[in-house]
N, C-alpha and C positions, 0 to 999 in steps of 0.2 A: 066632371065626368067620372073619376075616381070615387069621388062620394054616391055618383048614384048606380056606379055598376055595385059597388057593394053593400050597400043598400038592399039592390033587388034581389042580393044573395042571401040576407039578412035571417032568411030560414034555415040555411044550409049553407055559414060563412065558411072564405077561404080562412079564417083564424089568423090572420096577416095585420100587425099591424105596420102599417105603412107614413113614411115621411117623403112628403111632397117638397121641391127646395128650388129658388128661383129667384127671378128677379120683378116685383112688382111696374106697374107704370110708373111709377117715377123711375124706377133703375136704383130703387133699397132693395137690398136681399130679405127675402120672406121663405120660412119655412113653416109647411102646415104638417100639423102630424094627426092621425085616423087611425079610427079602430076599427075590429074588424068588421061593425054594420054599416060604416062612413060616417059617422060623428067625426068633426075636426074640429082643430080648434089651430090658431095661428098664433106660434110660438118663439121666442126668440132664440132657445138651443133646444136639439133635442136628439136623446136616441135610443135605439129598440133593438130588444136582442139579448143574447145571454148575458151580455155584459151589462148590459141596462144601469145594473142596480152598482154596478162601478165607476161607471162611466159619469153617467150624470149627475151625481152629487159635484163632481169635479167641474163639468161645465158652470151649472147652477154658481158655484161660487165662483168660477175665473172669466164668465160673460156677464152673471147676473148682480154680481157682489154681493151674495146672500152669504149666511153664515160665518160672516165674518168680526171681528168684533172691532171695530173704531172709537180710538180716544175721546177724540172731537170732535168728531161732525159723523152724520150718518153717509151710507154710502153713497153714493153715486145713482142716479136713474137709467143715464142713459153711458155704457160703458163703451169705449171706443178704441177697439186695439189695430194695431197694423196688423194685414195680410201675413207678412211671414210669421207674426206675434202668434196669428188665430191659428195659424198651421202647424206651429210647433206643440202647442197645449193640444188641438184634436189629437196628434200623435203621440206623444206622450201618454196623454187617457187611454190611446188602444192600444200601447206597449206594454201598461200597466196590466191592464185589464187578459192582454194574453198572459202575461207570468201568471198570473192568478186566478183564468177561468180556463177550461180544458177546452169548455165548447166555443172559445170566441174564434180559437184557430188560427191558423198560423200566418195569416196573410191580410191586409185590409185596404181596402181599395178607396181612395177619398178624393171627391170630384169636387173640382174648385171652380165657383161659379162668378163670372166678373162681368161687365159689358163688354169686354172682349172674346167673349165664348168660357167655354168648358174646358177645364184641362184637368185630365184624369192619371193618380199617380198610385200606383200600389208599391206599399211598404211590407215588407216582411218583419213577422213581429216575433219569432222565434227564434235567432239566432245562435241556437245553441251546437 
């Protein structure tokens, strides 16, 4: 539905790009991210925004294990962190990302998605 309301906007887009986040039929978490004519593609982290270009080099390397250099063996495919593990690095990245970008702003709101529902928590990332 996302893809094809903006799609049909495709001449006159909202300029949004957007990440979709959920839980597939089996009950894996899937997140799809879109541009703004609805091209997707489904991706394992992702995120959009003034912080973009700070934010996700740091996912990239602490989900994907990209970028990183190993003695002995290569990295890992599939990377498997605890819940509170994946909650501290997303937060981290947007504590980061506010010391250092003006526009990411002072507040972030991050919903945690599980087969027990949604649980929505905002952090204040300026404490100054």
């Amino acid at each position: 539905m996302l893809a094809n309301t903006l799609y049909g906007r495709r001449f006159f887009p909202y300029y949004t790009w957007n990440i979709l986040a959920g839980l597939d039929e089996n009950g894996v978490g899937c997140v799809y991210s879109y541009d703004p004519v609805g091209n997707y593609e489904r991706v394992r982290v992702n995120v959009t925004g003034s912080g973009e270009s700070l934010i996700q080099p740091l996912l990239d390397n602490q989900f994907e294990r990209q970028h990183q250099q190993f003695a002995a063996k290569p990295p890992p495919l599939n990377v498997d962190l605890s819940l509170a593990d994946t909650e501290e690095i997303v937060k981290d990245a947007f504590y980061s990302a506010g010391e250092r970008d003006i526009y990411t702003g002072d507040t972030v709101e991050v919903m945690v998605i599980t087969g027990e529902g949604v649980r929505i928590e905002t952090h204040e990332l300026n404490i100054d």
